[in-house]
TIDOKOL-874661 format. One record per residue (C-alpha): residue number from 1; x, y, z; residue in one letter; chain. Coordinates in steps of 0.25 Angstrom, whole numbers, always signed. Each point is the difference from the previous one (the first is absolute). Layout:
BEGIN
+-----+-------+-------+-------+----+----+
|   i |     u |     v |     w | aa | ch |
+-----+-------+-------+-------+----+----+
| NUM |     X |     Y |     Z |  A |  A |
...
+-----+-------+-------+-------+----+----+
END
This chain:
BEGIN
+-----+-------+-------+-------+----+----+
|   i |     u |     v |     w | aa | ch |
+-----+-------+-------+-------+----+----+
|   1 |   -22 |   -30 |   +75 |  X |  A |
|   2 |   +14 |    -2 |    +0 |  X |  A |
|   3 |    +9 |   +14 |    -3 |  X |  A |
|   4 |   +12 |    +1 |    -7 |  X |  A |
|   5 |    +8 |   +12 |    -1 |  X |  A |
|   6 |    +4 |    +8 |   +13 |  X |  A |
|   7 |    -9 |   +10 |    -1 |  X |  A |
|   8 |   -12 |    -8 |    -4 |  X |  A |
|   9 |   -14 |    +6 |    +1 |  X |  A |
|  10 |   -12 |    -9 |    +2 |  X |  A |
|  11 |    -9 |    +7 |    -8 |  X |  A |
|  12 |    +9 |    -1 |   -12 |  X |  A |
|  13 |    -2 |   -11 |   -11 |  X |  A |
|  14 |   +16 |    +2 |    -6 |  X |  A |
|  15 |    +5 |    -4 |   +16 |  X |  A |
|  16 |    -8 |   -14 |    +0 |  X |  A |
|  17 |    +9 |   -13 |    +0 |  X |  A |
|  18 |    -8 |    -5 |   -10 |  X |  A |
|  19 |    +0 |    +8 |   -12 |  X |  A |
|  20 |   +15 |    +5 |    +3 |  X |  A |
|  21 |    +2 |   -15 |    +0 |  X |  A |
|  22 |    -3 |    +1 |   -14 |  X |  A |
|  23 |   +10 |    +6 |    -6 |  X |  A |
|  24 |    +7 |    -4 |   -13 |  X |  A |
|  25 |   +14 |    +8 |    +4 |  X |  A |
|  26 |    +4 |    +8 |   +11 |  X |  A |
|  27 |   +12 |    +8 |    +5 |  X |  A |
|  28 |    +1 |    +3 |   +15 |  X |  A |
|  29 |    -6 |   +14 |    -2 |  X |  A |
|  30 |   -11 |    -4 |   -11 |  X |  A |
|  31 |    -9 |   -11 |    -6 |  X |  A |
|  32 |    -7 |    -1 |   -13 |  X |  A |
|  33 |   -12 |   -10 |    -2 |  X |  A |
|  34 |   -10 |    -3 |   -10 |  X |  A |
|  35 |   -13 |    +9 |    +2 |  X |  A |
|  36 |   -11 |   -11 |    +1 |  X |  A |
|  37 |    -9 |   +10 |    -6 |  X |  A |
|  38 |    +8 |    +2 |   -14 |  X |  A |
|  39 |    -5 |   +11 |    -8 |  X |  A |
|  40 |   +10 |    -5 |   -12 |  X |  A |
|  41 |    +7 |   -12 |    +0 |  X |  A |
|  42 |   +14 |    +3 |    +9 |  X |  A |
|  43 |    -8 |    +9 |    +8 |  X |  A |
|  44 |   +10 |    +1 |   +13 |  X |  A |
|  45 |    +3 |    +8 |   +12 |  X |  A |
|  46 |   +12 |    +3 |    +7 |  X |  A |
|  47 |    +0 |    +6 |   +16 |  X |  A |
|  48 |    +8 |    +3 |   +10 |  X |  A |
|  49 |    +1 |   -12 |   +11 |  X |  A |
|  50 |    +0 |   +11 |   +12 |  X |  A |
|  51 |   -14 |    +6 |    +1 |  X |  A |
|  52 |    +1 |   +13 |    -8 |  X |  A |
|  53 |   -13 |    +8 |    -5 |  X |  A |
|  54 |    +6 |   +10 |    -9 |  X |  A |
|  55 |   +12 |    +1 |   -10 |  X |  A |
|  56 |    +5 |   +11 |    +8 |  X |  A |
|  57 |    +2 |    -8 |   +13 |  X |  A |
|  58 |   +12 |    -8 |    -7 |  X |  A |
|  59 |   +14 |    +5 |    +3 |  X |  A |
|  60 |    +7 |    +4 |   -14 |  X |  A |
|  61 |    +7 |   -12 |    +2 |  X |  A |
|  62 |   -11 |    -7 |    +0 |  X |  A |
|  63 |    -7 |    +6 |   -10 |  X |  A |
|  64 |   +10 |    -3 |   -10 |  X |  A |
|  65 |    +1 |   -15 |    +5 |  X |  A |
|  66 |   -14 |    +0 |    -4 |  X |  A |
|  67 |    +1 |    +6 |   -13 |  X |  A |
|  68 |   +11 |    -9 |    -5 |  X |  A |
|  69 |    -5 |   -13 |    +4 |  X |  A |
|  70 |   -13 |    +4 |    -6 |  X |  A |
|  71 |    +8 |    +2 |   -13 |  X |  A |
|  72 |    +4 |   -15 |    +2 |  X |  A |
|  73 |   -12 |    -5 |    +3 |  X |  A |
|  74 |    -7 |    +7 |   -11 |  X |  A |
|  75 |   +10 |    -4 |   -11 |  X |  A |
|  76 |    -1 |   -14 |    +5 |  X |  A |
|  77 |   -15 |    +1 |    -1 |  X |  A |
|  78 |    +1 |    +6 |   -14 |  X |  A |
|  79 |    +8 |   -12 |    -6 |  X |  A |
|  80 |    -9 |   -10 |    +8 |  X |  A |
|  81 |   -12 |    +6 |    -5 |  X |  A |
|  82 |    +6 |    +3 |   -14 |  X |  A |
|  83 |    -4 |   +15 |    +0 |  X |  A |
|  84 |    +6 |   +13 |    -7 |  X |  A |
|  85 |    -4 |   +12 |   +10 |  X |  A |
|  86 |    -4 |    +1 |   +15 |  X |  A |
|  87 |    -8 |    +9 |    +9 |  X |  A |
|  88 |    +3 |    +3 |   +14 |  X |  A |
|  89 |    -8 |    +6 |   +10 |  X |  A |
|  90 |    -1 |    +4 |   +14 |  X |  A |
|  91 |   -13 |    +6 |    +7 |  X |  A |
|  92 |    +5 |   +10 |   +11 |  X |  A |
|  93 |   -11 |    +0 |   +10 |  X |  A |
|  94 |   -15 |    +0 |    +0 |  X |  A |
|  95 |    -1 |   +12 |   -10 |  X |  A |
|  96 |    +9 |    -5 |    -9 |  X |  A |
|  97 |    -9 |   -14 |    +0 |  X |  A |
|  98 |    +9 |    -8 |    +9 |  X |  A |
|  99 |   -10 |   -10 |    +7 |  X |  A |
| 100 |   +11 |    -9 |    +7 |  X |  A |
| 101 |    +7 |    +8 |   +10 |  X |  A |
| 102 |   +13 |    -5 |    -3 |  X |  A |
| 103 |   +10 |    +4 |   -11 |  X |  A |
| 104 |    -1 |    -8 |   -11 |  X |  A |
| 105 |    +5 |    +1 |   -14 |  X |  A |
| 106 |    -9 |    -5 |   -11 |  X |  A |
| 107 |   +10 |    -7 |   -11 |  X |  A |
| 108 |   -10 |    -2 |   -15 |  X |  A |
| 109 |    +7 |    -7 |   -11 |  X |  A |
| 110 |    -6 |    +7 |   -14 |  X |  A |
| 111 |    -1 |    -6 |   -11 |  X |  A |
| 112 |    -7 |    +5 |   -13 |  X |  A |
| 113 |   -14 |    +3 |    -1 |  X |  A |
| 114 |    -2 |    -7 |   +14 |  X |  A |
| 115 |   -10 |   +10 |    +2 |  X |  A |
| 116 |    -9 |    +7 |    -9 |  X |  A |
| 117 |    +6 |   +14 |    +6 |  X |  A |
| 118 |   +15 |    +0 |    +5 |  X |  A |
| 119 |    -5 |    +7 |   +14 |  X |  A |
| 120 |   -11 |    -9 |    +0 |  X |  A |
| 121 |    +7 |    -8 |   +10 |  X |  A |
| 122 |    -1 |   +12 |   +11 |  X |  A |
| 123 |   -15 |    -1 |    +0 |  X |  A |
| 124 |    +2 |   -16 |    +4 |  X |  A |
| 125 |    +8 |    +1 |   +10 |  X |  A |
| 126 |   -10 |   +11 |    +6 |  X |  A |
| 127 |   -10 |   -11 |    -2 |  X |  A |
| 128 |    +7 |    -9 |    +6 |  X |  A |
| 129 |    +4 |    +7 |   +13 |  X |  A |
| 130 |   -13 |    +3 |    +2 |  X |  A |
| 131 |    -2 |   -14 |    +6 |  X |  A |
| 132 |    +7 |    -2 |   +11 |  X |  A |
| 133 |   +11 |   -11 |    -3 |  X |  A |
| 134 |    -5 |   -11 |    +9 |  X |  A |
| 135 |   -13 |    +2 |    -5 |  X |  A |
| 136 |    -8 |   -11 |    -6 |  X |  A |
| 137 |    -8 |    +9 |   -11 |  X |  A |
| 138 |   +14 |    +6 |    -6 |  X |  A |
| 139 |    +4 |   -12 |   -15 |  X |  A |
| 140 |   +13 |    -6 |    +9 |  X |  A |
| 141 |    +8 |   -12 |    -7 |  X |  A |
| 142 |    -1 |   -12 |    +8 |  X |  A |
| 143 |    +8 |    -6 |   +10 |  X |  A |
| 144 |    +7 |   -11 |   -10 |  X |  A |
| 145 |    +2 |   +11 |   -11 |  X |  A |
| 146 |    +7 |   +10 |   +10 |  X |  A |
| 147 |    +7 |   -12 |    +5 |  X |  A |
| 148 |    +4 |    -2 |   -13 |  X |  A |
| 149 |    +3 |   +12 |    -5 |  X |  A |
| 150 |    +8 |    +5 |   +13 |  X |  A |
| 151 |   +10 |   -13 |    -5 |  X |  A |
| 152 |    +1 |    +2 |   -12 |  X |  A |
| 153 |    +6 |   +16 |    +1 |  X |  A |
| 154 |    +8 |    -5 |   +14 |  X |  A |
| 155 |    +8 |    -9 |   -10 |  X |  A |
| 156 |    +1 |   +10 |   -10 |  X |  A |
| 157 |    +5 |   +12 |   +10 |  X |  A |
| 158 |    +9 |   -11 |    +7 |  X |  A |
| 159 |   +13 |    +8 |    -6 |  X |  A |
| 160 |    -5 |   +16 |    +4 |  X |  A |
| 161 |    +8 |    -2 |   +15 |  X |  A |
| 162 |   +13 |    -7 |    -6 |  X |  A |
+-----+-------+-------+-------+----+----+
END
């Protein structure tokens, strides 16, 4: 298993080569990539490159990086996708229902009546999480589609870091 921030941890899924690989745009501080579990279509996430677990671990500095590319990535993602409204969500620690101990910023295009109940979409990724990311049981896109899809939005966010 290849590491690739400089304080990687083993354990952690978010630090592996081959999902940060993955990513469809990436500052030196943060990447964002397509969640190969999508509970909506647009479904992404955006974490930190450096192994964090909580939100309060980022410097301000850092904190606010974060936030403003998020906002750039997720406006991208509404014009690709086509979507009116957005949700964003960050599980901060194993109460909160944070199953992958790494920061990460759930980005959900919105569209109307996507779901039958506008929260609905909390319960999903509660669902979702409960299977561990690598695991075979949890309704994953495939190989080819991710592939595909990860192209496609690394075209359409080319301009966010001019």
């Amino acid at each position: 298993m290849q590491l690739t921030n400089n304080n990687p941890n083993a354990e952690c899924l978010f630090c592996r080569k081959e999902i940060t690989e993955k990513s469809f745009c990436s500052t030196p501080l943060f990447s964002a990539f397509y969640n190969i579990s999508p509970i909506l279509p647009g479904h992404s996430l955006v974490i930190p490159d450096k192994h964090y677990e909580s939100l309060f671990e980022l410097s301000d500095d850092e904190l606010s990086e974060m936030m403003v590319f998020a906002r750039k990535i997720t406006s991208s993602l509404k014009t690709f996708f086509n979507c009116d409204g957005f949700d964003w969500t960050i599980q901060d620690g194993v109460s909160a229902g944070q199953t992958v101990p790494h920061l990460h910023l759930h980005i959900v295009p919105r569209k109307p009546l996507d779901l039958p109940e506008s929260n609905e979409w909390y319960k999903k990724i509660q669902q979702s999480e409960e299977h561990i990311l690598d695991s075979e049981n949890r309704a994953r896109l495939n190989e080819k589609e991710y592939a595909e899809i990860t192209q496609r939005l690394k075209i359409a966010c080319a301009s966010i870091n001019e």
